[in-house]
BAMARLO-587167 format. One record per residue (C-alpha): x, y, z. Coordinates in Angstrom, 3 decimals. Each point is the difference from the previous one (the first is absolute). Layout:
<pts>
{{X, Y, Z}};
...
</pts>
This chain:
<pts>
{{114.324, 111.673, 82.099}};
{{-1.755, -0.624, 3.050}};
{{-1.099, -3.184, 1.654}};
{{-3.275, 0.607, -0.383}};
{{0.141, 1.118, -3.681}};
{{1.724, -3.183, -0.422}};
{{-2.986, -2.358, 1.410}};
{{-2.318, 2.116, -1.626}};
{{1.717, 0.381, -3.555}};
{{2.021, -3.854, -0.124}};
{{-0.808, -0.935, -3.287}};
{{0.968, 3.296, -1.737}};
{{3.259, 0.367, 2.798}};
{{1.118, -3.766, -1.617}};
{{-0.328, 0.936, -3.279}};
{{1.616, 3.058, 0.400}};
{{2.960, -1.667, 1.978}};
{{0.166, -2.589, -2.622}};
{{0.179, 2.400, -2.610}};
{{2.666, 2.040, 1.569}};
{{2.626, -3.030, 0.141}};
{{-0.745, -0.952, -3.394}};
{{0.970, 3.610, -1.122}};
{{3.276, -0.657, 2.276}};
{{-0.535, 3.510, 2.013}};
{{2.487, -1.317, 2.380}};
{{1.171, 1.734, 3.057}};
{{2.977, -0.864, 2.538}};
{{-0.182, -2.101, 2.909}};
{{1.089, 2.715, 2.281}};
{{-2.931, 2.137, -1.592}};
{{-2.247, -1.931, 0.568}};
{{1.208, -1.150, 3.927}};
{{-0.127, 4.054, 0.404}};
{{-3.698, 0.110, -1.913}};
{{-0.977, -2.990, 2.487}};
{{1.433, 1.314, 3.362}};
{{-1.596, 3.869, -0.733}};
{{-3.644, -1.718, -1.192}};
{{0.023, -2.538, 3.698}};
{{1.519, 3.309, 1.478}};
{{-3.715, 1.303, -1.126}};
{{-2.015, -3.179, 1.929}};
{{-0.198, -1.778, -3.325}};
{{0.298, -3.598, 0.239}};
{{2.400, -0.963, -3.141}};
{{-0.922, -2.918, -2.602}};
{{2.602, -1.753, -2.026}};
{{-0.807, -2.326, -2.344}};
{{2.907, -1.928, -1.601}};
{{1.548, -2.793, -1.563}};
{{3.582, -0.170, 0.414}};
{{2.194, -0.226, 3.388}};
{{1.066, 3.360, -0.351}};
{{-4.025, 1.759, 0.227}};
{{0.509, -2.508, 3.123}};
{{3.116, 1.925, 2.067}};
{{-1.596, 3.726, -1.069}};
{{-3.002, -1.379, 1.731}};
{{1.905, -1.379, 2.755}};
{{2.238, 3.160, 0.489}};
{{-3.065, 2.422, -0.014}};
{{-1.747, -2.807, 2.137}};
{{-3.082, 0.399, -2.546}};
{{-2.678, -2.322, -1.241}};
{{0.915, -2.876, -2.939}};
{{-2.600, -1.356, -2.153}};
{{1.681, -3.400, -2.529}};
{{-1.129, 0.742, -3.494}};
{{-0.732, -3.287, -0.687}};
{{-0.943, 0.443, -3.830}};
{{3.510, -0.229, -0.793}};
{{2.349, -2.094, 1.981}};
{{1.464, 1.443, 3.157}};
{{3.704, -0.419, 1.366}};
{{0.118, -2.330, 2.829}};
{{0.265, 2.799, 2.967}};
{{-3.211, 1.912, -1.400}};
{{-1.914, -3.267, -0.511}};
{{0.875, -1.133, 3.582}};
{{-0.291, 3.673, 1.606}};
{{-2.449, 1.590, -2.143}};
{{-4.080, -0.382, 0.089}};
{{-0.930, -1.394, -2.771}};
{{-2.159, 1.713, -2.375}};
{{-0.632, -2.500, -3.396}};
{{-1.514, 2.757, -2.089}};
{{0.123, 3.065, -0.529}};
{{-4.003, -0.020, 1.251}};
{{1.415, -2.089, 3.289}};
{{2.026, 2.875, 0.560}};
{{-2.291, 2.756, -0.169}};
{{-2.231, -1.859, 2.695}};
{{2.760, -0.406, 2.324}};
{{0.545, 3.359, -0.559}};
{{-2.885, 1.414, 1.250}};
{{0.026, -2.314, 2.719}};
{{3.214, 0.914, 1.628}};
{{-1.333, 3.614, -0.326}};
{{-2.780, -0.761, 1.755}};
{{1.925, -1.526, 3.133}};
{{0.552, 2.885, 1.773}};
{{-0.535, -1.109, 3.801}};
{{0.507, -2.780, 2.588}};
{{-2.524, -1.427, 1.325}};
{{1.177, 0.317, 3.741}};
{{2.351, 2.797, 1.263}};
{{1.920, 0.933, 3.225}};
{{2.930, 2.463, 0.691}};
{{1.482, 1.360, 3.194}};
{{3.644, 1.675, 0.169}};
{{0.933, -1.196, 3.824}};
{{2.897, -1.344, 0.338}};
{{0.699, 0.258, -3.956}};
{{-2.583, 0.308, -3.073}};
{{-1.757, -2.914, -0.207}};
{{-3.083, -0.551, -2.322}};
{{-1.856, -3.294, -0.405}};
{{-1.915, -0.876, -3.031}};
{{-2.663, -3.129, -1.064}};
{{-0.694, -0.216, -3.804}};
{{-3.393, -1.526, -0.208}};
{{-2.435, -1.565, 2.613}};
{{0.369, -3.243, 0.808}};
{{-3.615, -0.769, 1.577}};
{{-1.979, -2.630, -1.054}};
{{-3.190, 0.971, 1.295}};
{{-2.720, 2.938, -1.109}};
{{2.063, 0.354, -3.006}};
{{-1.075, -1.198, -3.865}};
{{0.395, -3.041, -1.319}};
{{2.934, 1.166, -2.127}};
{{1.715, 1.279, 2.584}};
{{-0.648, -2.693, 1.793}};
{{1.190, -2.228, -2.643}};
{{3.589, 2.361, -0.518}};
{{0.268, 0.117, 4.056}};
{{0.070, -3.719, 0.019}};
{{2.518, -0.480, -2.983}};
{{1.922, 1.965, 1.724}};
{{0.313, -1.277, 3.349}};
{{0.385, -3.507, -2.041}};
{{3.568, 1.581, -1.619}};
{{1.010, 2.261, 3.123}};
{{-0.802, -2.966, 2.380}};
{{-0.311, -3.178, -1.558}};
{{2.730, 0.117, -2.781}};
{{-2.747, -0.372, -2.692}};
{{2.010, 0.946, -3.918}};
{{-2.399, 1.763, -1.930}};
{{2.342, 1.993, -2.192}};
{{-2.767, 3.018, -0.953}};
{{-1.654, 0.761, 2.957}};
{{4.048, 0.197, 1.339}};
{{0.730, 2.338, -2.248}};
{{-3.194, 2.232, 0.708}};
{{1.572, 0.145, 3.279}};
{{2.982, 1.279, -1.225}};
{{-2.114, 2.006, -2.375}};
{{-1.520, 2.020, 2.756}};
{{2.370, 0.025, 2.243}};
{{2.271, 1.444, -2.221}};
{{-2.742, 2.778, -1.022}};
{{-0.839, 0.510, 3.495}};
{{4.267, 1.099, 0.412}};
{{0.138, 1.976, -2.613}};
{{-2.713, 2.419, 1.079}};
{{1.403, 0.284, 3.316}};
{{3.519, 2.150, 0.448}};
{{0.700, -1.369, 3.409}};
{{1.030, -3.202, -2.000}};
{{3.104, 1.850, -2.015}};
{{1.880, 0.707, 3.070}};
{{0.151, -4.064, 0.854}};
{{3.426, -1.536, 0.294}};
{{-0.686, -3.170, 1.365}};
{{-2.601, -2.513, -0.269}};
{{-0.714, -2.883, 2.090}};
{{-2.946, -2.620, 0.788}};
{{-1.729, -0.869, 3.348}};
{{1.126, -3.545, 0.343}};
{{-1.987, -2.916, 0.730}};
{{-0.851, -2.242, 2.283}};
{{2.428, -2.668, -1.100}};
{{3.238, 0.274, -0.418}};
{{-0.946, 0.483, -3.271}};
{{-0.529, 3.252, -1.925}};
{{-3.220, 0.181, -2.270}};
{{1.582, -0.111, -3.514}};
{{-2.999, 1.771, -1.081}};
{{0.406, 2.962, 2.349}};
{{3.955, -0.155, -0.847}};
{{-0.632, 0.020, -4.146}};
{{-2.727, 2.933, 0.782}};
{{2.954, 1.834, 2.039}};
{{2.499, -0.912, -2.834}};
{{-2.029, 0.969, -2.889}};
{{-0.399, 3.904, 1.649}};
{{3.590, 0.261, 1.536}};
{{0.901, -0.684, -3.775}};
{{-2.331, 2.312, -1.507}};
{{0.894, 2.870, 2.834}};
{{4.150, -0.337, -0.638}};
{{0.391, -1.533, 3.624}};
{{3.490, -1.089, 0.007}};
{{-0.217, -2.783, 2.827}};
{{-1.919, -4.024, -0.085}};
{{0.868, -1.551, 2.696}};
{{-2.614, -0.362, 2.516}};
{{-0.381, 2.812, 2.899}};
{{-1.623, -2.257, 2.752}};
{{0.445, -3.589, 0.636}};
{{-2.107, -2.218, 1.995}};
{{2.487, -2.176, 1.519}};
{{-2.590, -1.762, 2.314}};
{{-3.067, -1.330, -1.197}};
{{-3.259, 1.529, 1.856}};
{{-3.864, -0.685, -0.080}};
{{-1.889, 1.573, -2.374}};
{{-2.198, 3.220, 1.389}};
{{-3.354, -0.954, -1.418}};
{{0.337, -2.837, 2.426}};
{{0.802, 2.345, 2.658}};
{{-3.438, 2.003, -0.119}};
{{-0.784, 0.156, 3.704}};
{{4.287, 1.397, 0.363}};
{{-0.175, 2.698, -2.547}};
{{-1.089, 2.893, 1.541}};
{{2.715, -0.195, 3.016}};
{{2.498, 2.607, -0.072}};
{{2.536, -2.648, 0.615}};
{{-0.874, -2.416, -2.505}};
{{2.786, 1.580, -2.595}};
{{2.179, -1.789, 2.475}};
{{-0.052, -3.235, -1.738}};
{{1.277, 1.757, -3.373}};
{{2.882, 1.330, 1.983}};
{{0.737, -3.083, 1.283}};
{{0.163, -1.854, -3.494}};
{{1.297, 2.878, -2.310}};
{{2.978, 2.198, -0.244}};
{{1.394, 2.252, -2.659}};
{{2.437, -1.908, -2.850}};
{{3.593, 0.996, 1.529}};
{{0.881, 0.578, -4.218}};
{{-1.635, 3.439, 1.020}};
{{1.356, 1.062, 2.925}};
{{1.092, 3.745, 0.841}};
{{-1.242, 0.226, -4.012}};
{{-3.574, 1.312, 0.915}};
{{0.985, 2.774, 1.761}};
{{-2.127, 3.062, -1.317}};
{{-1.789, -2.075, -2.872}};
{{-3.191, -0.282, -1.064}};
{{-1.620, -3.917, 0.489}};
{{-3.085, -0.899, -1.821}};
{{-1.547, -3.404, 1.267}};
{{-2.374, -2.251, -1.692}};
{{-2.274, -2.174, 1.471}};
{{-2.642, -2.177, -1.183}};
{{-3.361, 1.078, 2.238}};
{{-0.397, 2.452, 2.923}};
{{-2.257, -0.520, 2.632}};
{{1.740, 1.557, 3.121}};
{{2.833, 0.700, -0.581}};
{{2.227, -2.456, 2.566}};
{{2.941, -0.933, -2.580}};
{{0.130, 3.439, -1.640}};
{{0.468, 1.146, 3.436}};
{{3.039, -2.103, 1.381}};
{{1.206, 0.798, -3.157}};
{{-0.339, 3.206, -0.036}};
{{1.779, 0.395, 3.408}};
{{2.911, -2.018, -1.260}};
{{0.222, 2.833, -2.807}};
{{-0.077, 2.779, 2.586}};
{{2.473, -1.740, 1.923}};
{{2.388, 0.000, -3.323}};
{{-0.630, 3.696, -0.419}};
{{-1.951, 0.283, -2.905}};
{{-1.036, 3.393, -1.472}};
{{-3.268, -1.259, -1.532}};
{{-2.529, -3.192, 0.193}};
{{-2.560, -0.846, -2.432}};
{{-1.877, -3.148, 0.521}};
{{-2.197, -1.457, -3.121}};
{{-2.752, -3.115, 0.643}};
{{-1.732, -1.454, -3.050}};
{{-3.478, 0.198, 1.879}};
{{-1.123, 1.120, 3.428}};
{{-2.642, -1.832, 1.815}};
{{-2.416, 3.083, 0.876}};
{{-1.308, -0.692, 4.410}};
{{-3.134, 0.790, 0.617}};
{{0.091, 4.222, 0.660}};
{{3.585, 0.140, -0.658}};
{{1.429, 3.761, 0.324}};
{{3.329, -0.266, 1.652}};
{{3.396, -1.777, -0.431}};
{{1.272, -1.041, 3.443}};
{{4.096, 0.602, -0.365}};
{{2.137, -1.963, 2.749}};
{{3.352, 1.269, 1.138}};
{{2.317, -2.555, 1.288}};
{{3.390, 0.423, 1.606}};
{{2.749, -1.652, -1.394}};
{{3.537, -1.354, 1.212}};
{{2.400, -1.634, -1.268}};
{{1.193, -1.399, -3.996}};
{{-2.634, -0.007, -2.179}};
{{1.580, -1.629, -2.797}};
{{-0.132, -3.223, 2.435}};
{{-2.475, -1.419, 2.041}};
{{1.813, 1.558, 2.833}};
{{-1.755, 2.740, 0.917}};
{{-2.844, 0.605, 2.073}};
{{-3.405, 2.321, 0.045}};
{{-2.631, 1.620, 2.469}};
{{-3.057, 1.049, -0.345}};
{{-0.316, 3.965, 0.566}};
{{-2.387, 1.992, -1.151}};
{{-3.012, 0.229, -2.829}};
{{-1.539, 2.656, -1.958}};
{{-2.841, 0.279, -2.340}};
{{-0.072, 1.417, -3.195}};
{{-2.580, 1.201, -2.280}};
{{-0.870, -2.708, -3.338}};
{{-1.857, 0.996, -2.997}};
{{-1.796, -2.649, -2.178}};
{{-0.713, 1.449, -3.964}};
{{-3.124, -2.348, -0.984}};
{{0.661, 0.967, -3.116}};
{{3.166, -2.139, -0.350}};
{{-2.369, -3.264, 0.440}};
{{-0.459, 0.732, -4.129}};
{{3.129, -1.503, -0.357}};
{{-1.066, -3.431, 1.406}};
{{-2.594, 0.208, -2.508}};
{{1.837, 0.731, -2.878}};
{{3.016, -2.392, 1.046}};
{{-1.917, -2.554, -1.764}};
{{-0.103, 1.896, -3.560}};
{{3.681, 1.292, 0.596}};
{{0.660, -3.845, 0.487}};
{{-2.120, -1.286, -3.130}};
{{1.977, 2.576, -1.871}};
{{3.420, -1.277, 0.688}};
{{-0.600, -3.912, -0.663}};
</pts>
C-alpha cells in the first residue's frame, strides 16, 4: 500500500492491520526487513507501529518510522523511542500527518569540496506569520533556547522531524550524528536528546559527542553588527575542536549535524570545515527553524584553511575564499507550524 492510500484510507488500513494479527498471518522478521528495504527502495516512507522492543530494533535496523500503540501497554524501548499514538484513531491522524510531511522548509546543497546539503525544518519568524504559528514559533524557541519542558510540543518536534527523515533518502546513508554546541561549555540537552532520539531510531552506532566547546564564547545574536564578516567563524575555531574519541574514525563517513536555528550559517560553517579537514565523504546539516532575511536567495559558504590537531585546541584557521549557493524556501512547509499545535494536542 502506498503512503498516500494510507492517509487517505486510515481507518479501513487499521482495521485491516488489526484484523490481520488477530488471525496470526505472521511473517518472518527477515521478510519483512526485505518487504521494508524493497518498499523505501520505491521512495516510500515506512510506518511501524508497535508495542514490544522487538517492532523497536526492525524499525531501527530499516531506520523506519515508530508509532507506540498506546492502547495496550508498550515495552519500555518503544514507549521511550516510539511516538505515541493512544488509539487506534490517534494513530490514523498521525498517520496522515507524517504522510503529509514531505519537504523542508529551507534547502541548500553544493558538492565542492564534498556533498554537503543543509536543511531548516520549519520557519522560525515571528513576524507576518499567523497567530498560531506565531504561538508554535515561540514555544519553540522557549524549549530550543530557554530550556522550557513541555513534554507534547517536544515530542511534535520529534514527530516531524522524524517524518521529515523518513521522506528524505539522503538521511539513510548517515553514520554519525552530532550537535552544534553552545555557547557555554555546556551542550543544550535538548538539542543532544533530539540528536539521541534519531541516532537511535537510524541504527547509529556511536553517542559520544562529535564537537566540544572547550572555551566558552558570546552568543551570535549579540554579535549582530559581526555576523556577516567572512572572518567571524574565527571565534568558533578558536573555542571548538573535534572530540579526540573520533579521531582518524571519520575518515570517508557521512556526518549529519543538528542545530537548533539557522540564520547564517557561522557555526555550521567552522564546523563544517573541521569535517572537511577530517575527510568526510558526506555532510548534512539539520536546524529546527531558519530565520528567513529579508530577500534571502543564496547561502554564503566560507572555506577556511586549516593546520594543525583538530581534536585539540591546537590548531589554527584562515580565512580563504567564499562562494554562494543557490537556497530554495517551500512555503508550503509553514503548514507544519500550523498544525504543530494539533499534532501537540494529540499527544498530551
Amino acid at each position: 500500500m502506498s503512503n498516500d492510500f494510507i492517509a487517505q484510507n486510515s481507518t479501513e488500513v487499521i482495521n485491516f492491520c488489526l484484523y490481520f494479527r488477530m488471525q496470526s498471518f505472521f511473517i518472518s522478521r527477515y521478510d519483512l526487513r526485505r518487504f521494508i528495504k524493497d518498499t523505501s527502495s520505491r521512495g516510500e516512507a515506512i510506518i511501524i507501529c508497535g508495542a514490544v522492543n522487538k517492532d523497536l530494533y526492525v524499525a531501527a535496523q530499516t531506520k523506519s518510522f515508530l508509532i507506540a500503540a498506546g492502547w495496550v501497554t508498550p515495552e519500555d524501548k518503544v514507549a521511550k523511542y516510539g511516538i505515541p499514538a493512544s488509539t487506534p484513531t490517534k494513530m490514523g491522524a498521525l498517520i496522515k500527518i507524517i504522510v503529509n510531511q514531505t519537504s523542508w522548509y529551507y534547502l541548500c546543497a553544493f558538492d565542492d569540496p564534498v556533498p554537503t546539503k543543509i536543511v531548516s525544518l520549519c520557519m522560525s519568524n515571528t513576524y507576518a506569520v499567523s497567530p498560531e504559528e506565531k504561538a508554535m514559533a515561540e514555544a519553540f524557541q522557549a524549549i530550543l533556547k530557554d530550556g522550557a519542558n513541555d513534554p507534547a510540543i517536544k515530542q511534535a518536534l520529534i514527530c516531524y522531524l522524524m517524518a521529515a527523515i523518513a521522506h528524505d533518502k539522503d538521511f539513510k546513508e548517515v553514520q554519525d550524528w552530532a550537535v552544534t554546541p553552545s555557547s557555554s561549555t555546556n551542550p543544550s540537552q535538548i538539542m543532544v536528546d533530539l540528536k539521541e532520539h534519531v541516532r537511535y531510531m537510524m541504527n547509529g552506532r556511536k553517542s559520544e559527542s562529535v564537537f566540544i566547546r572547550h572555551t566558552a564564547t558570546t552568543k551570535s545574536r549579540f554579535d549582530r553588527d559581526d555576523r556577516k564578516r567572512d572572518d567571524y567563524c574565527l571565534k568558533h575555531f578558536q573555542s571548538i575542536c573535534v572530540n579526540d574519541k573520533y579521531k582518524g574514525k571519520l575518515k570517508g563517513r557521512v556526518v549529519c549535524v543538528f542545530d537548533d536555528y539557522l540564520t547564517h550559517g557561522n557555526t555550521f560553517e567552522a564546523l563544517w570545515n573541521l569535517l572537511i579537514k577530517c575527510k568526510v565523504k558526506k555532510i548534512i546539516f539539520v536546524s529546527i527553524g531558519k530565520f528567513k532575511r529579508k530577500d534571502e536567495s543564496h547561502y554564503i559558504q566560507r572555506s577556511f584553511s586549516i593546520e594543525g590537531d583538530v581534536y585539540s585546541k591546537n590548531y589554527t584557521a584562515e580565512f580563504n575564499t567564499t562562494a554562494r549557493h543557490e537556497v530554495k524556501f517551500d512555503d508550503a512547509a509553514q503548514r507544519s507550524l500550523e498544525n504543530l499545535k494539533e499534532l501537540a494536542h494529540r499527544l498530551r
